[in-house]
Structure formats: structure tokens, C-alpha cells
LUMDRENBA-850822 format. One record per residue: residue number from 1; residue in three letters; z, x, y of N, C-alpha, C, O in turn. Coordinates in pm, 1 decimal. Layout:
! residues N
seq:NUM | type:ALA | n.zz:Z | n.xx:X | n.yy:Y | ca.zz:Z | ca.xx:X | ca.yy:Y | c.zz:Z | c.xx:X | c.yy:Y | o.zz:Z | o.xx:X | o.yy:Y
...
***
This chain:
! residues 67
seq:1 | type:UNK | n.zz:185.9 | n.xx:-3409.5 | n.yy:-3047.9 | ca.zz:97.5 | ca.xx:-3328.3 | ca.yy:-2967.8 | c.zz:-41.0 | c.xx:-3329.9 | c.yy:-3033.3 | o.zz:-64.1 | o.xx:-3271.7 | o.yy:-3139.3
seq:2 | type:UNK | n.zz:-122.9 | n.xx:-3393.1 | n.yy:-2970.9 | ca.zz:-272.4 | ca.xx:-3327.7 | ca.yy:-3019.0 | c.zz:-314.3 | c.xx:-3219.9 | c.yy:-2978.9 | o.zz:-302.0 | o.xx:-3177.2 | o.yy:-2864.0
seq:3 | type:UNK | n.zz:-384.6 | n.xx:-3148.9 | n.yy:-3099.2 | ca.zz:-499.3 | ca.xx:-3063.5 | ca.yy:-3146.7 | c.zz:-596.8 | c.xx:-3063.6 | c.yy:-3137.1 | o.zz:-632.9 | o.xx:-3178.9 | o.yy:-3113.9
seq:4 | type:UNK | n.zz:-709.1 | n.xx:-2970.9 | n.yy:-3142.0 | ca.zz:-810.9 | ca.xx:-2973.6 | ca.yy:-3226.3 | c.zz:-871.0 | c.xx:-2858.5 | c.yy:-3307.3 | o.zz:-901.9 | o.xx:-2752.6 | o.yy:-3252.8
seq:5 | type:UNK | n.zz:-884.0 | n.xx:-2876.3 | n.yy:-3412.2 | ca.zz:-940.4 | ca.xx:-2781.8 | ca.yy:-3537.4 | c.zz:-1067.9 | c.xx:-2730.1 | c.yy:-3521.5 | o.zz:-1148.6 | o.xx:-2793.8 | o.yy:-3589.2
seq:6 | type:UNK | n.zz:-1111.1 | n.xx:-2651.2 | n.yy:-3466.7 | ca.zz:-1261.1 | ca.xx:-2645.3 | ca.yy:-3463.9 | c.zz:-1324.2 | c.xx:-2540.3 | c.yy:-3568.2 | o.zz:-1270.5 | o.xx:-2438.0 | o.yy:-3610.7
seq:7 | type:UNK | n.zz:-1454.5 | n.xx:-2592.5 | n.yy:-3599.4 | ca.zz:-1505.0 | ca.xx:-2526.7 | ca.yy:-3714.3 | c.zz:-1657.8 | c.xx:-2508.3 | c.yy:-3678.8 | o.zz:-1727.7 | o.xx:-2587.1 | o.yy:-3615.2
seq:8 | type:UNK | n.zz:-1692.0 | n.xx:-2394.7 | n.yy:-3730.4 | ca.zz:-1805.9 | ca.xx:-2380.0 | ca.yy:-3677.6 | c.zz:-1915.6 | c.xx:-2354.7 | c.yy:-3856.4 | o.zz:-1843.0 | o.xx:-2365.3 | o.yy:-3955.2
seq:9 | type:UNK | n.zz:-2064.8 | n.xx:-2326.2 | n.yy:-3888.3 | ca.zz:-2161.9 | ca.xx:-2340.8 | ca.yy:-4010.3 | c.zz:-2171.9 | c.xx:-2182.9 | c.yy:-3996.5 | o.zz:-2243.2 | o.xx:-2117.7 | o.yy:-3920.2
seq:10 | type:UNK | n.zz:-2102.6 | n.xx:-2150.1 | n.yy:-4068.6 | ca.zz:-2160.1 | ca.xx:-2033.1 | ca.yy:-4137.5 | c.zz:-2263.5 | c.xx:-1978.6 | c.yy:-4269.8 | o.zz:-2233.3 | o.xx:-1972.1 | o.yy:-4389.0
seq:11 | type:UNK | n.zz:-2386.6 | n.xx:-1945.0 | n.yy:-4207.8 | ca.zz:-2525.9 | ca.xx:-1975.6 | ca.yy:-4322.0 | c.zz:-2476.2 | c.xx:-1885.9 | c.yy:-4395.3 | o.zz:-2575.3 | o.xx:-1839.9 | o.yy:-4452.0
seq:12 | type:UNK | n.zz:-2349.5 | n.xx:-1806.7 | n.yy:-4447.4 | ca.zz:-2339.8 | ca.xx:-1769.1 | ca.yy:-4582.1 | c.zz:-2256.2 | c.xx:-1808.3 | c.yy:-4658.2 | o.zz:-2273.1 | o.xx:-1821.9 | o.yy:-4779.4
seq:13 | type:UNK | n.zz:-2128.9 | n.xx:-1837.6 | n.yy:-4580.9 | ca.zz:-1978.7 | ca.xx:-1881.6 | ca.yy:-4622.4 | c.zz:-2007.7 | c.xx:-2045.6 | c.yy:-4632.1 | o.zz:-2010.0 | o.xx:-2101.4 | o.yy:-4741.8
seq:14 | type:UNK | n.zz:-2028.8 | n.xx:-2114.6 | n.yy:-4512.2 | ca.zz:-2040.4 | ca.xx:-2217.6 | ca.yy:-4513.4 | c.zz:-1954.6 | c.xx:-2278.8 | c.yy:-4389.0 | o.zz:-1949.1 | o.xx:-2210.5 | o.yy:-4286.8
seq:15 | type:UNK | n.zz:-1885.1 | n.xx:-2408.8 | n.yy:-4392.9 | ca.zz:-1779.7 | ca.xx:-2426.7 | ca.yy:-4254.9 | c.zz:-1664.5 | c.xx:-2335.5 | c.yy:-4276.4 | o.zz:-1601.8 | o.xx:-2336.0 | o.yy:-4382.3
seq:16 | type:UNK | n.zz:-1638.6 | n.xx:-2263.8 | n.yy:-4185.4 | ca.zz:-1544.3 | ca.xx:-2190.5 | ca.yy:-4154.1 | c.zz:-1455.8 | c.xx:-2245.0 | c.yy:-4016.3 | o.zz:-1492.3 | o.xx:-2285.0 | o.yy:-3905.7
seq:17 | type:UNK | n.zz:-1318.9 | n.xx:-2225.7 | n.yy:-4080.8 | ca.zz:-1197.2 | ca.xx:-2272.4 | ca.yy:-3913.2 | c.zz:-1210.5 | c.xx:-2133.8 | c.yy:-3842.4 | o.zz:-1187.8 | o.xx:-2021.4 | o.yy:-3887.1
seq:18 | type:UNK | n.zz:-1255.2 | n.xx:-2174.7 | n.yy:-3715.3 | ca.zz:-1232.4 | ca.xx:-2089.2 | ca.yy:-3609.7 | c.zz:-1132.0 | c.xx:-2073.0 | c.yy:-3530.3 | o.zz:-1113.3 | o.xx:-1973.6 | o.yy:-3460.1
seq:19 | type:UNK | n.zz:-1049.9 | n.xx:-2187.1 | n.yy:-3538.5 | ca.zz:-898.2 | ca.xx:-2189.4 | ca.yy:-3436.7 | c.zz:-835.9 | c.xx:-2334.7 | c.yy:-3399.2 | o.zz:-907.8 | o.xx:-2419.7 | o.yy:-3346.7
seq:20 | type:UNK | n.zz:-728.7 | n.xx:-2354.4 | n.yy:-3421.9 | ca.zz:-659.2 | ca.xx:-2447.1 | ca.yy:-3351.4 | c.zz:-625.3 | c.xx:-2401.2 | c.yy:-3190.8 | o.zz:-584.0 | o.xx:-2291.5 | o.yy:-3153.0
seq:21 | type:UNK | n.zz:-662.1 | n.xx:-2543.4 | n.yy:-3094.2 | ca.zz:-620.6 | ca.xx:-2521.9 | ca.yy:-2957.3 | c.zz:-546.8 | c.xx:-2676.3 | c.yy:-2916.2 | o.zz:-558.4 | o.xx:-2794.5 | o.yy:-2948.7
seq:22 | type:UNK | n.zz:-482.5 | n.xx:-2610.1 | n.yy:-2843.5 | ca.zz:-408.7 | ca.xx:-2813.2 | ca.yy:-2806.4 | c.zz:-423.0 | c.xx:-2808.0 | c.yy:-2737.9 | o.zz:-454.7 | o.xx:-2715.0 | o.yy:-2663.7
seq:23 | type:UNK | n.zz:-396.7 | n.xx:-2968.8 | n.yy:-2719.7 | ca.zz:-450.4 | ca.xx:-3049.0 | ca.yy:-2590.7 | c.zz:-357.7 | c.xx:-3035.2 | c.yy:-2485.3 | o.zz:-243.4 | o.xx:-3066.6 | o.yy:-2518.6
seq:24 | type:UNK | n.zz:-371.7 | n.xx:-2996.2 | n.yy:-2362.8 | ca.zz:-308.3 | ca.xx:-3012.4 | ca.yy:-2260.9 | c.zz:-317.7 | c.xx:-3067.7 | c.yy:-2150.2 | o.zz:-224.6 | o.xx:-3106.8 | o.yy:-2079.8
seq:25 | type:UNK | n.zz:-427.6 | n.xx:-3073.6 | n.yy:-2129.7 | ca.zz:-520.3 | ca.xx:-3218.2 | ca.yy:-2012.9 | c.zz:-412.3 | c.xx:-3339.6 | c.yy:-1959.8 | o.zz:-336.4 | o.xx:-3379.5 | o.yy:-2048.1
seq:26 | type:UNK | n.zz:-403.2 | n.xx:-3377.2 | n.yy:-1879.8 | ca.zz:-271.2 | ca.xx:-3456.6 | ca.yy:-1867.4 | c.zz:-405.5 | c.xx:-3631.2 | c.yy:-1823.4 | o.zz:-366.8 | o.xx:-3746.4 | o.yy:-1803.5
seq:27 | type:UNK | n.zz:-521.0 | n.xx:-3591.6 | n.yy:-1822.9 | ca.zz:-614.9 | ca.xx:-3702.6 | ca.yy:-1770.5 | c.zz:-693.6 | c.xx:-3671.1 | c.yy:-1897.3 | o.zz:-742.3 | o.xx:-3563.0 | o.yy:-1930.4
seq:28 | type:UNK | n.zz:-695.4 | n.xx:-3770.0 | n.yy:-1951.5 | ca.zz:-769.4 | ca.xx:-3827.2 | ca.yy:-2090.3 | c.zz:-891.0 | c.xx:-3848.2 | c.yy:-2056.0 | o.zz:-974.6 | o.xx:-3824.7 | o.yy:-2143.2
seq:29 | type:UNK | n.zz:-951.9 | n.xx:-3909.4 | n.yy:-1890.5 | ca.zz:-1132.6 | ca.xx:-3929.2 | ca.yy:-1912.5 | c.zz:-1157.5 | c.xx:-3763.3 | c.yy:-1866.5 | o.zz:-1269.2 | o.xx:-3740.6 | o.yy:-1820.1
seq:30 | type:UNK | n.zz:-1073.9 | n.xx:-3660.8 | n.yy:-1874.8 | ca.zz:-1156.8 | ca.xx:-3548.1 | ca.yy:-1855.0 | c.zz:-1176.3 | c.xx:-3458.8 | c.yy:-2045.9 | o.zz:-1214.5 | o.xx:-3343.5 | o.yy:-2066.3
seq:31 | type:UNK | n.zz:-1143.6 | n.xx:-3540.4 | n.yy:-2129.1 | ca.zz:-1172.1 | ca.xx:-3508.7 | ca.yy:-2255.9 | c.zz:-1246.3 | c.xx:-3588.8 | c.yy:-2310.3 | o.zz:-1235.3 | o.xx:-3704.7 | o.yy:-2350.1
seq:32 | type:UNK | n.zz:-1383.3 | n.xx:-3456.6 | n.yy:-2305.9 | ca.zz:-1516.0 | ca.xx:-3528.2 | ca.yy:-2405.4 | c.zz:-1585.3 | c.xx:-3428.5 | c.yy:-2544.0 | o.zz:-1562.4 | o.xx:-3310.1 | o.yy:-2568.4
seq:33 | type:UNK | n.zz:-1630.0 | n.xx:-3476.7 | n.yy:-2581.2 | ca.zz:-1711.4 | ca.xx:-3388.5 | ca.yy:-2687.9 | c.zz:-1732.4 | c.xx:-3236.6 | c.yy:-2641.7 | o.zz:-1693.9 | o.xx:-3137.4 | o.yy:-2703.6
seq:34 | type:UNK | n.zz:-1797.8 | n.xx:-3239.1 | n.yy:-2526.4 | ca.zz:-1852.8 | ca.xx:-3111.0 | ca.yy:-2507.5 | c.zz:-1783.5 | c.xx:-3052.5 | c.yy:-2396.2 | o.zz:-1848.9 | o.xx:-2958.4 | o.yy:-2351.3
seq:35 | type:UNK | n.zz:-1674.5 | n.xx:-3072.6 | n.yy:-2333.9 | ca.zz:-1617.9 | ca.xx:-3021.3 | ca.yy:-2284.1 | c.zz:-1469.6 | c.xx:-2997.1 | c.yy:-2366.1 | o.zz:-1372.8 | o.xx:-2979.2 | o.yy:-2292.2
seq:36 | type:UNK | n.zz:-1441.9 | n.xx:-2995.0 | n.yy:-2531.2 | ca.zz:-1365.3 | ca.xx:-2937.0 | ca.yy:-2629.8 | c.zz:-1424.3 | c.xx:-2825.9 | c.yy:-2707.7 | o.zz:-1353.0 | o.xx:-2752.7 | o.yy:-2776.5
seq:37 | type:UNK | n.zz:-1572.2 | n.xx:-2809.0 | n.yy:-2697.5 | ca.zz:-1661.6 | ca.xx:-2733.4 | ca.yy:-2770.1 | c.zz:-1683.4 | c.xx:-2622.0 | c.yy:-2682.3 | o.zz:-1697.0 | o.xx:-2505.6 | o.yy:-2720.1
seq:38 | type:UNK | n.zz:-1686.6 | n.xx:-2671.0 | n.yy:-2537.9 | ca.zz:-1731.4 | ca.xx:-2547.3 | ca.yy:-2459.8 | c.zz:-1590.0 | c.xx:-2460.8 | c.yy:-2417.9 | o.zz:-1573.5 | o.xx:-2347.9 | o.yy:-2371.8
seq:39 | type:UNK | n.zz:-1507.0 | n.xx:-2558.0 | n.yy:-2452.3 | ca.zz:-1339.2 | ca.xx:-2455.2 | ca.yy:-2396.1 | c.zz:-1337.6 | c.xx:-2381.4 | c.yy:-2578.3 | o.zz:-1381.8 | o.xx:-2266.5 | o.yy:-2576.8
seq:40 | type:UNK | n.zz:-1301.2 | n.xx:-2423.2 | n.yy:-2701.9 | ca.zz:-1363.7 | ca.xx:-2331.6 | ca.yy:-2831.0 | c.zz:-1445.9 | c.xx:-2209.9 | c.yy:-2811.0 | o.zz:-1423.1 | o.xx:-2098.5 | o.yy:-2858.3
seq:41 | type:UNK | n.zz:-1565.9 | n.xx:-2253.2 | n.yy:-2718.4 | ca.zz:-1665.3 | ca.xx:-2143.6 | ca.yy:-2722.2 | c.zz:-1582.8 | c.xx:-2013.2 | c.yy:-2642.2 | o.zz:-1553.5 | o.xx:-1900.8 | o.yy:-2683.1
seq:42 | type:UNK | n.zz:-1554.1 | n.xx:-2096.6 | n.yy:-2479.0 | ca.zz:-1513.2 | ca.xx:-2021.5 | ca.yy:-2446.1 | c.zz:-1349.4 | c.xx:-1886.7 | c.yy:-2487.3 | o.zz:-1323.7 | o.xx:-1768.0 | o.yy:-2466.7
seq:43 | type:UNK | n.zz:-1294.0 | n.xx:-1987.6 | n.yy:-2541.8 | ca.zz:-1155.8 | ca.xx:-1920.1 | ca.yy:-2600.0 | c.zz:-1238.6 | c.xx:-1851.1 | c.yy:-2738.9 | o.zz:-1189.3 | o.xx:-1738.4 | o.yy:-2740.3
seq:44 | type:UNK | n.zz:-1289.0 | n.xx:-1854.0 | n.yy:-2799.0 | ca.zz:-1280.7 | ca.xx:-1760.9 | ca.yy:-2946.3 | c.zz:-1397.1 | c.xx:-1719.7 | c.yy:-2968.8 | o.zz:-1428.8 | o.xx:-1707.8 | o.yy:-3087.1
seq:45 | type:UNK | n.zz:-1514.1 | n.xx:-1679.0 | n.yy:-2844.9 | ca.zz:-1641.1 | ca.xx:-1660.9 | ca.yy:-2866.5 | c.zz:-1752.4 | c.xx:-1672.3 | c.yy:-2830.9 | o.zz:-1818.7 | o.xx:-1759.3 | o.yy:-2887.2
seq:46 | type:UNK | n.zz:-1824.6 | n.xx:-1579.8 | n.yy:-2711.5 | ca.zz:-1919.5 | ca.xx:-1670.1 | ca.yy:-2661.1 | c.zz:-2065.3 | c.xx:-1659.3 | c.yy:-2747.7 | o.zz:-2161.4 | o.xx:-1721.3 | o.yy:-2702.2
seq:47 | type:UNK | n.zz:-2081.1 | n.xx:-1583.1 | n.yy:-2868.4 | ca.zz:-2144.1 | ca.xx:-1592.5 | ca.yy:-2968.4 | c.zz:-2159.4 | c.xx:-1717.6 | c.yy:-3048.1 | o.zz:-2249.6 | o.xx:-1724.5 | o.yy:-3131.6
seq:48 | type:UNK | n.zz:-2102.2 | n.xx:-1786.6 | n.yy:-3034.2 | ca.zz:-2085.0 | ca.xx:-1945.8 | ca.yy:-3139.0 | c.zz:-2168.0 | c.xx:-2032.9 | c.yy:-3044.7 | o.zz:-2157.2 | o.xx:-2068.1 | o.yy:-2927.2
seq:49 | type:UNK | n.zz:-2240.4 | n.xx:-2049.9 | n.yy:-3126.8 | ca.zz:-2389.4 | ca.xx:-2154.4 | ca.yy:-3092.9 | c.zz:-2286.9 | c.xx:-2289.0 | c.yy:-3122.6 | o.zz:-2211.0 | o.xx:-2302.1 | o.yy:-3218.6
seq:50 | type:UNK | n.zz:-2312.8 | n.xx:-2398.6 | n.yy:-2992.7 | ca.zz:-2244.0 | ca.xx:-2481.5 | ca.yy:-2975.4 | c.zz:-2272.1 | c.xx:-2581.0 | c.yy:-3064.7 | o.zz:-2184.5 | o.xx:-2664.3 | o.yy:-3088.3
seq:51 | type:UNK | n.zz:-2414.0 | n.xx:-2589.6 | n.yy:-3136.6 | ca.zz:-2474.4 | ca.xx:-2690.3 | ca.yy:-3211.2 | c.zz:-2438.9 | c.xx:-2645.7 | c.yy:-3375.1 | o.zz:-2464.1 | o.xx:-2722.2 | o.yy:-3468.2
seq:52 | type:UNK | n.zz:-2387.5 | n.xx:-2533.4 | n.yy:-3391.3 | ca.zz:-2314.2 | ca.xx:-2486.7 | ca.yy:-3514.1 | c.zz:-2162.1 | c.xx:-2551.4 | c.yy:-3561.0 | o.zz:-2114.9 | o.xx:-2574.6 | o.yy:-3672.3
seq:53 | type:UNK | n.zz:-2099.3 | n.xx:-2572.3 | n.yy:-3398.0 | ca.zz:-1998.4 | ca.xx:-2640.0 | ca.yy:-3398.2 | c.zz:-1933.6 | c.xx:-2765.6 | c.yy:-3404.6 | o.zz:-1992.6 | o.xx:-2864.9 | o.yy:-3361.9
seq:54 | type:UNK | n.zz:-1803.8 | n.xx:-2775.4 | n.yy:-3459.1 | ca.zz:-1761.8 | ca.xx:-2925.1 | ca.yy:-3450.4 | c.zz:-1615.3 | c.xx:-2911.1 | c.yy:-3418.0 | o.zz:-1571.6 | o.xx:-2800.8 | o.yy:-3385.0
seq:55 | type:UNK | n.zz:-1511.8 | n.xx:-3050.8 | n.yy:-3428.1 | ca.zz:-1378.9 | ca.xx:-3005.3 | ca.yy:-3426.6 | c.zz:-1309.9 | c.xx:-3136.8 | c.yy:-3491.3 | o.zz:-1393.3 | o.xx:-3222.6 | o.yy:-3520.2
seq:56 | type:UNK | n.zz:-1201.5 | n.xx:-3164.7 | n.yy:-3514.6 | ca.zz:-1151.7 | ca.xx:-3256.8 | ca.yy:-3571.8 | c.zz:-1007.9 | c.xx:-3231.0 | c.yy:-3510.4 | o.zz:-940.0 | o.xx:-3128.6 | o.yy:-3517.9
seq:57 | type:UNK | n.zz:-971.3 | n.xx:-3385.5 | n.yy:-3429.8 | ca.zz:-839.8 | ca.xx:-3402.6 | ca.yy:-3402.9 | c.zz:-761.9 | c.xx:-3422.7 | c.yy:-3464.9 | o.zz:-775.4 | o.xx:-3508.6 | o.yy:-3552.0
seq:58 | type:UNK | n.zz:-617.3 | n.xx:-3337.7 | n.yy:-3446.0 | ca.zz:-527.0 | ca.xx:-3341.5 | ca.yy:-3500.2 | c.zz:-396.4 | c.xx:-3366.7 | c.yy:-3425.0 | o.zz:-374.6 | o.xx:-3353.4 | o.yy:-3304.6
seq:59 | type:UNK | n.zz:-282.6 | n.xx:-3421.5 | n.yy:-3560.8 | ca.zz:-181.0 | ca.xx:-3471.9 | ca.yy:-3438.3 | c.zz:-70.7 | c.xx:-3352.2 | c.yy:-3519.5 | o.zz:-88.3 | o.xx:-3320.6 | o.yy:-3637.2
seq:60 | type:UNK | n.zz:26.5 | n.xx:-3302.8 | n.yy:-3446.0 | ca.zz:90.7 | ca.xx:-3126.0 | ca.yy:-3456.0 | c.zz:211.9 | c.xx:-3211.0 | c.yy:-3381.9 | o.zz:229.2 | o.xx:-3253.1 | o.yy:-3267.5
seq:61 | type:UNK | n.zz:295.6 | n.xx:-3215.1 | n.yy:-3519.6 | ca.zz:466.3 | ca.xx:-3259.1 | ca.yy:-3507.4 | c.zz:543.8 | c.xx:-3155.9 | c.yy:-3509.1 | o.zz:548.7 | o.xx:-3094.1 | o.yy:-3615.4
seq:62 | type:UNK | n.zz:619.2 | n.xx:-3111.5 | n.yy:-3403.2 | ca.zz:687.8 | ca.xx:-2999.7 | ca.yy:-3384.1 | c.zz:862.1 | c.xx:-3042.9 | c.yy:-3459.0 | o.zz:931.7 | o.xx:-3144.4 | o.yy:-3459.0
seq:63 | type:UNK | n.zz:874.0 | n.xx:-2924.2 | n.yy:-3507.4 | ca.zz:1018.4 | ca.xx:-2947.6 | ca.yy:-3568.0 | c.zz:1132.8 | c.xx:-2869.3 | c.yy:-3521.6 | o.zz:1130.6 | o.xx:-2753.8 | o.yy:-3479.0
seq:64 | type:UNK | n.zz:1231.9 | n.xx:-2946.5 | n.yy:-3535.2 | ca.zz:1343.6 | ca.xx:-2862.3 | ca.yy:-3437.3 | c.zz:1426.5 | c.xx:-2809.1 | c.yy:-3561.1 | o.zz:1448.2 | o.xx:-2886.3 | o.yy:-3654.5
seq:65 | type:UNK | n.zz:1465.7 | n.xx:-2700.5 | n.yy:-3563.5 | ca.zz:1522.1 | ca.xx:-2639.0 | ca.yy:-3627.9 | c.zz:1676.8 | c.xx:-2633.2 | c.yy:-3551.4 | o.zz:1684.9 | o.xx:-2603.6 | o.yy:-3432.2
seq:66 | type:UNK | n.zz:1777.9 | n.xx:-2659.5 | n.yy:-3620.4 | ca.zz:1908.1 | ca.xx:-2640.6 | ca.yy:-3566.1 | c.zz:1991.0 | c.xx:-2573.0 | c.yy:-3689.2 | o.zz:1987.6 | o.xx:-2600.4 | o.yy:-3809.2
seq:67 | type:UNK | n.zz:2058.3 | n.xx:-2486.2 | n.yy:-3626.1 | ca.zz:2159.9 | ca.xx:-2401.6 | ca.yy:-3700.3 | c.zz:2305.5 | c.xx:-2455.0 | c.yy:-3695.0 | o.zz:2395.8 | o.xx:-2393.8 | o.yy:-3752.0
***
């Protein structure tokens, strides 16, 4: 399953993680740069200046636990 990690510049701390969100899009040309930044903004903030932001894909291996 892909991810993405997004992180936004904090001028005191520095990069800070703001949230993992996955991918669910089932059409790949509707995933671009700024339409992963503006769903971030929108899910965790509409305070986060988009040009503060970044994200880094990730791939999220789910594990099955059996008893």
C-alpha cells in the first residue's frame, strides 16, 4: 500500500511529520504533487502554507497476525 509522509519547516523546530495518509486513488494520472499537498493541507490544517510543505512516498506492508 502506498503512503505519504508529509512534513512541513518549522522556523523553530525545524522539519516536523505532520501525518501519514494513504493512497487510495484507484487512477494514478489523478496523483500529482499538488494535489497530495492540498489533500495534507486539507486533512491536518488549513494553516500550513503549502510552500512550507513536502511529502515522501512510502510503501506500508500490512501484517497479518494469526492466533
Amino acid at each position: 500500500m502506498v503512503a505519504y509522509e508529509l512534513y512541513w519547516l518549522d522556523p523553530i523546530k525545524g522539519y516536523q511529520l505532520i501525518g501519514v495518509l494513504p493512497e487510495r486513488r484507484r487512477d494514478p494520472q489523478r496523483i500529482s504533487k499538488e494535489s497530495v499537498l492540498n489533500w495534507g493541507q486539507t486533512y491536518f490544517g488549513d494553516y500550513l502554507n503549502l510552500d512550507d510543505m513536502f511529502f515522501i512516498d512510502v510503501e506500508l506492508k500490512v501484517l497479518s497476525l494469526k492466533s
